[in-house]
C-alpha positions as CSV (number, residue, x, y, z in Angstrom):
1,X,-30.8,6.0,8.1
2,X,-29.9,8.5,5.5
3,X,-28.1,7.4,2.7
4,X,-25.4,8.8,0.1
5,X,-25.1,8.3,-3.2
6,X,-22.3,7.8,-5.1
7,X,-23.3,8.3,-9.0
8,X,-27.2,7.6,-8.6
9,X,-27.2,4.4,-6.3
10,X,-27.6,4.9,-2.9
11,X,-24.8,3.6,-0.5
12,X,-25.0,3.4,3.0
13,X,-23.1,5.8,4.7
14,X,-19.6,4.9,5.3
15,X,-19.1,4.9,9.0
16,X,-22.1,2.2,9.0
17,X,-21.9,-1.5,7.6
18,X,-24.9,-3.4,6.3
19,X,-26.7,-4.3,9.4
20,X,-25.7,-1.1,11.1
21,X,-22.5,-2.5,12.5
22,X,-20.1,0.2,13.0
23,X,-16.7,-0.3,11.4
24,X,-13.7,1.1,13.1
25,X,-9.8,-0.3,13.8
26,X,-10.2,-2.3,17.2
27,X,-8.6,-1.1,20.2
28,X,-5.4,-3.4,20.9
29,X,-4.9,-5.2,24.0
30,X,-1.7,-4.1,26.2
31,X,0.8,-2.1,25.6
32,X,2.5,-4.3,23.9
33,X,-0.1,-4.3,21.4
34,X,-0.9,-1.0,21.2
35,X,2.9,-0.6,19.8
36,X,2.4,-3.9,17.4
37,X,-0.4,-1.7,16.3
38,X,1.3,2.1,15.6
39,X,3.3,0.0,12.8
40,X,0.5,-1.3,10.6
41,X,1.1,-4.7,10.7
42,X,-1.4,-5.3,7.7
43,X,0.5,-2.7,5.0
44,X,3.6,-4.2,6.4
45,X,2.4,-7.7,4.6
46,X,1.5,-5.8,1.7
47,X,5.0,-4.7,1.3
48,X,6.8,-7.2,2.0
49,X,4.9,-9.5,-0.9
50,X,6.6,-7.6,-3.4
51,X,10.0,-7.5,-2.3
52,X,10.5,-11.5,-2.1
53,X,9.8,-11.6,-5.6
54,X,11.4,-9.1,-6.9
55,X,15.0,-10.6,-5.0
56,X,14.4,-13.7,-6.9
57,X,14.1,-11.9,-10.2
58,X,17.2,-9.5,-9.5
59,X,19.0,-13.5,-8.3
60,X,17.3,-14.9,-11.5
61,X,17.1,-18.1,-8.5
62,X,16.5,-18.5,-5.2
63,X,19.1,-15.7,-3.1
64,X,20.9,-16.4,0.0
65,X,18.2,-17.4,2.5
66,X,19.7,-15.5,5.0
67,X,19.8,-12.3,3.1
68,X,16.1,-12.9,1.9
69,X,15.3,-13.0,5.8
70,X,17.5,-10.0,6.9
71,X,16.0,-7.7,4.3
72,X,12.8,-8.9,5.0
73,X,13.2,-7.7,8.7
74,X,15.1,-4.7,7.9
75,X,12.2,-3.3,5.5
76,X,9.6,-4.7,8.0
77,X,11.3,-2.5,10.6
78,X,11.7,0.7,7.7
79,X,8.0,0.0,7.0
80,X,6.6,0.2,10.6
81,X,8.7,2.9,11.5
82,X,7.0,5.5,8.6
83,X,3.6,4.0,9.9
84,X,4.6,4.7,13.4
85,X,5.0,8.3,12.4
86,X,2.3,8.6,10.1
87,X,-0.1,7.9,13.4
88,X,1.8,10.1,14.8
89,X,1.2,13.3,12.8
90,X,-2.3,12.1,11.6
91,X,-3.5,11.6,15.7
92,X,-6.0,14.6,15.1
93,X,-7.9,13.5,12.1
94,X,-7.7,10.0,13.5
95,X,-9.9,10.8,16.2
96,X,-12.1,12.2,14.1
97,X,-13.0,8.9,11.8
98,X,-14.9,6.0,12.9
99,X,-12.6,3.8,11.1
100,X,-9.2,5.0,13.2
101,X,-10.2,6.3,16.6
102,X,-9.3,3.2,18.1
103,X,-5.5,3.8,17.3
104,X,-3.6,3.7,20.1
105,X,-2.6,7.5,20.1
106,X,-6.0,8.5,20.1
107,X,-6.8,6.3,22.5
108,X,-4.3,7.3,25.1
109,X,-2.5,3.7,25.2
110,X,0.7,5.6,23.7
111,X,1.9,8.6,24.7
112,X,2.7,10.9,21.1
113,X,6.6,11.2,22.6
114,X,6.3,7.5,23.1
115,X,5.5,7.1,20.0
116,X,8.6,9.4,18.1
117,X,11.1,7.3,20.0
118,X,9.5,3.8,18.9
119,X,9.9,5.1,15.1
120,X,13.0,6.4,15.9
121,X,14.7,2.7,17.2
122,X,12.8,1.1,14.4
123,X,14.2,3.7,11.3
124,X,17.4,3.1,12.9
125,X,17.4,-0.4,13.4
126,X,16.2,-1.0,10.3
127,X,19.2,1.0,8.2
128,X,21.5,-0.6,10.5
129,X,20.1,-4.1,9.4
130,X,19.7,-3.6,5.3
131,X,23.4,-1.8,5.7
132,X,24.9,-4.6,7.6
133,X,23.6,-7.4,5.5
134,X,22.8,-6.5,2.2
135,X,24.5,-2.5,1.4
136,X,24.0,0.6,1.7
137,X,22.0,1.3,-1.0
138,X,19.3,-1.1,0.2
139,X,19.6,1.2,3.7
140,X,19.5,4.1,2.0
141,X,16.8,3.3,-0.4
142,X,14.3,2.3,2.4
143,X,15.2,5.4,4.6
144,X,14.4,7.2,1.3
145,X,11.2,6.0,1.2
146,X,10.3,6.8,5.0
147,X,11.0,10.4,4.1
148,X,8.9,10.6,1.2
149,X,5.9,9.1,2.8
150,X,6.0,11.5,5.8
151,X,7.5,14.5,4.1
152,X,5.7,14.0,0.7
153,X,2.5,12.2,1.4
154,X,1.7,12.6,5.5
155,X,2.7,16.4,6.1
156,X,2.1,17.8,2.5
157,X,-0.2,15.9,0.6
158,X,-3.2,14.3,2.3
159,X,-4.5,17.0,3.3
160,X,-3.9,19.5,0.8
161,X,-4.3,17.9,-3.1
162,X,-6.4,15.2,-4.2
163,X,-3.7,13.8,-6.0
164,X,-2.3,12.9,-2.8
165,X,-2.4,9.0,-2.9
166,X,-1.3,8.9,-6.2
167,X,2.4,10.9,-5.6
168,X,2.4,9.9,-2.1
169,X,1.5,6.2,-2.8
170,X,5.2,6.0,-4.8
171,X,6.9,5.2,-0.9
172,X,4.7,2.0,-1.4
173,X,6.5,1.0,-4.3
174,X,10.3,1.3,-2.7
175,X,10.5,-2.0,-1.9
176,X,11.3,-3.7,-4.9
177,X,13.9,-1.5,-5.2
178,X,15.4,-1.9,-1.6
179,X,14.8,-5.9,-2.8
180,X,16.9,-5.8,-6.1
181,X,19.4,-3.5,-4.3
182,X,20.0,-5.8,-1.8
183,X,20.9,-8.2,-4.3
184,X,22.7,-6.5,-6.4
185,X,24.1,-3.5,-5.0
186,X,22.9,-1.9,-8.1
187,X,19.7,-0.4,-10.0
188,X,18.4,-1.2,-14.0
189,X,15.1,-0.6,-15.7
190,X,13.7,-3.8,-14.5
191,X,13.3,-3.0,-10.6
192,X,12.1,0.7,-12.0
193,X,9.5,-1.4,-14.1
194,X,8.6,-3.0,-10.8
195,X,8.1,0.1,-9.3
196,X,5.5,1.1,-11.9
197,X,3.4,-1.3,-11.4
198,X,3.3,-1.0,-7.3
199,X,2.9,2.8,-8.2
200,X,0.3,2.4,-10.8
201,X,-1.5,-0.2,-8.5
202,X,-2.2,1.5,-5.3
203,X,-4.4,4.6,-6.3
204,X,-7.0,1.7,-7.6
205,X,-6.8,-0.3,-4.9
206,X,-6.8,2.8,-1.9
207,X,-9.5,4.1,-3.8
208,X,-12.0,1.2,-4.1
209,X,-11.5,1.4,0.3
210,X,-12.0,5.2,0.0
211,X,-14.8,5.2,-1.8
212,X,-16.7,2.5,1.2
213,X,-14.5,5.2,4.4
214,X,-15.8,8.2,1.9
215,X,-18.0,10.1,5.1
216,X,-14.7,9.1,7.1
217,X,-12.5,11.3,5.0
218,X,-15.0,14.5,4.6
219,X,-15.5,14.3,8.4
220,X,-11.5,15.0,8.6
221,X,-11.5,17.3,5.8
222,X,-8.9,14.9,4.1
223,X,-9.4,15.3,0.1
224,X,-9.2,11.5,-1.0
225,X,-10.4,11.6,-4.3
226,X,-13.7,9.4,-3.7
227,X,-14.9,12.1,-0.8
228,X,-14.8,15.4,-2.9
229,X,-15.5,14.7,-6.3
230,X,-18.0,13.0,-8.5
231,X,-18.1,8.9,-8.5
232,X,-18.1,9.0,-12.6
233,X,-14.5,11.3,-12.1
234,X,-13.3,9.3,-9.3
235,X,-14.3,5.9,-11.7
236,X,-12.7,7.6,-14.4
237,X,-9.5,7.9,-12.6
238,X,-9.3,4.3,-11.2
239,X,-9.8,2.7,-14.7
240,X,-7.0,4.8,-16.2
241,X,-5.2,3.7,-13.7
242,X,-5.7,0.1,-14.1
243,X,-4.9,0.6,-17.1
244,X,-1.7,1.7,-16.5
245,X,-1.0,-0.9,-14.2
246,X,-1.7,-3.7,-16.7
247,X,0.7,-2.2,-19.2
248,X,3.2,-2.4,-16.8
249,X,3.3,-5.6,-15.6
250,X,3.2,-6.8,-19.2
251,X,6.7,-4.5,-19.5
252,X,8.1,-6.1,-16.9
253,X,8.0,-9.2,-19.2
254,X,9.5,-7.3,-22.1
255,X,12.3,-5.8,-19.6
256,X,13.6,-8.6,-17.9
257,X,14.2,-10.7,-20.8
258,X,14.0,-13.9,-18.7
259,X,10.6,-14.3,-18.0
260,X,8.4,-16.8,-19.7
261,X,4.9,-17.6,-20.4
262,X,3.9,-18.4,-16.9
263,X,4.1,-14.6,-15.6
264,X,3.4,-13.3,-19.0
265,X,0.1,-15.1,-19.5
266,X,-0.6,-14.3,-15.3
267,X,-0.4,-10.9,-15.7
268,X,-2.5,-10.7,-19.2
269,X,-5.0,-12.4,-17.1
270,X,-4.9,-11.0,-13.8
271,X,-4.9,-7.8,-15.5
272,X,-8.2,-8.5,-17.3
273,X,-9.6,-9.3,-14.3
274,X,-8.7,-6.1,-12.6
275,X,-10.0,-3.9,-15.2
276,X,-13.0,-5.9,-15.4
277,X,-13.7,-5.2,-11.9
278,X,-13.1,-1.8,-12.2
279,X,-15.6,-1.0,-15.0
280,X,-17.8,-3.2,-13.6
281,X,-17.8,-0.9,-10.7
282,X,-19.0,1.9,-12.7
283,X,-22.5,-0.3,-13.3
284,X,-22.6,-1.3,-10.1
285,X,-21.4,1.4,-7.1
286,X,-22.1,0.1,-4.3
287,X,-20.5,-0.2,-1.1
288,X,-20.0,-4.1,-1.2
289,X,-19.0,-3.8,-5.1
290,X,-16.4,-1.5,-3.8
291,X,-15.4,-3.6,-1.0
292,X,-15.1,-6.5,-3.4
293,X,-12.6,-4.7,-5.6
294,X,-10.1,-3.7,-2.9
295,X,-10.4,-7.3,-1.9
296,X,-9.2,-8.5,-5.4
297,X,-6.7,-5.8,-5.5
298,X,-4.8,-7.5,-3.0
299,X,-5.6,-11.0,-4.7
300,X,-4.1,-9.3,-7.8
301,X,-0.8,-8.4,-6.6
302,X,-0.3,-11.4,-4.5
303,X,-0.8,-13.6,-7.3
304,X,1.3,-11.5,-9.9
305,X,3.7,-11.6,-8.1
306,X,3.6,-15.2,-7.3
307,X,3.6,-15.6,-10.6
308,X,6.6,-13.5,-10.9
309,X,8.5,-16.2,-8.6
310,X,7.3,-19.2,-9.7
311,X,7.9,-18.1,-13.3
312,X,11.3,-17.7,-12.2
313,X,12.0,-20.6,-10.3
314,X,10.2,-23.0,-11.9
């Protein structure tokens, strides 16, 4: 087996896992599935862990249950209809990597028309929901973001510029705005705070996965930075990052005013640990190490924002 190397360690390549165990997205059962599956059930979690959160900080308590549920289902809905579309215009390149060729357009299971008018019912359904129990500015906020992540990031972006999980990533952070909006009806520095450190957040975390799916993207001539440029640059560029992303979440602190030492000292810590996972990658980069990271990236924004709530609550 021939391997690659990313700074002057060998990795295995990317469409193998130790052992020789191919990794790719398994193909769903049923049709039923195969539609379950076009919305990304898994990003959809990721989303919706931030926006809980942030509705009990914009509440500065616990909100109406019912609303927390409704706008919960109406971003879940926002969320999988993007995703839905993103398969959609991405079904060439998905055939080509071992990790998505089991997705459902690729496989035949959907039909791509199928597929337009699923994310059609679910954009719709979804503005209809946020509108009728929250406001319009929740809809609107969450249809915004749709747009951006197939306008800005799907059809311009990812395959074009390098830079494009770091602009296109920003749809990722909508959330906490569609959950203070719904709250509120309103917008402040706080929710915008919020959305830095979601922004901020994502290019580390896609690009610890990148850097193990790295043969993935040069096989679809997609330009993730991990596939066409040097680790040490593409190390450089997570750490400054993280960086970012820890100076953020300690503003959030400063901006809200009403947090105390439970999510201060969380994200001081949390933090830490992220950046000394990232540098620690640089000693270390490996496919596992890699792997590891992402892993904790998702550990690190659970728990912050956890911390967020509990701070809040408690």
């Amino acid at each position: 087996m021939v391997a690659m190397s990313i700074g002057s360690r060998p990795l295995v390549p990317s469409r193998m896992a130790p052992g020789g165990v191919v990794h790719g997205s398994r193909q769903p059962r049923g049709r039923v599935g195969a539609f379950v599956a076009l919305t990304k059930p898994r990003i959809i979690e990721l989303l919706l862990i931030t926006t809980v959160p942030t509705m009990v900080l914009a509440e500065n308590g616990w909100p109406s249950t019912w609303l927390v549920v409704l706008t919960l289902i109406g971003g879940a809905l926002a969320a999988g209809g993007a995703n839905t579309i993103n398969m959609y215009v991405d079904r060439d390149i998905d055939a080509l990597m071992e990790r998505t060729r089991q997705r459902p357009l690729v496989t035949g299971l959907v039909q791509p028309n199928e597929a337009l008018v699923f994310a059609t019912v679910l954009e719709v359904a979804a503005f209809a929901v946020l509108w009728a129990s929250a406001n319009f500015l929740s809809a609107v906020l969450a249809l915004s973001a749709t747009a951006f992540y197939i306008g800005v990031y799907t059809l311009w972006l990812k395959r074009t510029s390098r830079q494009n999980i770091v602009i296109g990533g920003a749809a990722g952070a909508v959330p906490v705005l569609v959950g203070w909006a719904a709250v509120t009806n309103s917008l402040s520095i706080v929710p915008v705070v919020l959305f830095a450190v979601i922004f901020f957040w994502t290019p580390p975390h896609f690009w610890a996965l990148a850097l193990r799916y790295a043969d993935d993207y040069r096989s679809a001539n997609v330009p993730m930075l991990p596939a066409i440029v040097p680790f040490r640059a593409a190390h450089a560029q997570m750490i400054a990052h993280t960086i970012a992303l820890v100076i953020s979440s300690v503003l959030v602190w400063i901006a809200s005013g009403d947090l105390g030492l439970i999510y201060l000292v969380s994200a001081i810590v949390l933090g830490a640990a992220f950046l000394i996972g990232t540098v620690r990658l640089g000693k270390n980069p490996s496919e596992s190490a890699s792997m590891r990271l992402f892993g904790f990236s998702i550990t690190y924004i659970t728990l912050l924002f956890a911390a967020l709530t509990i701070d809040v609550l408690v």
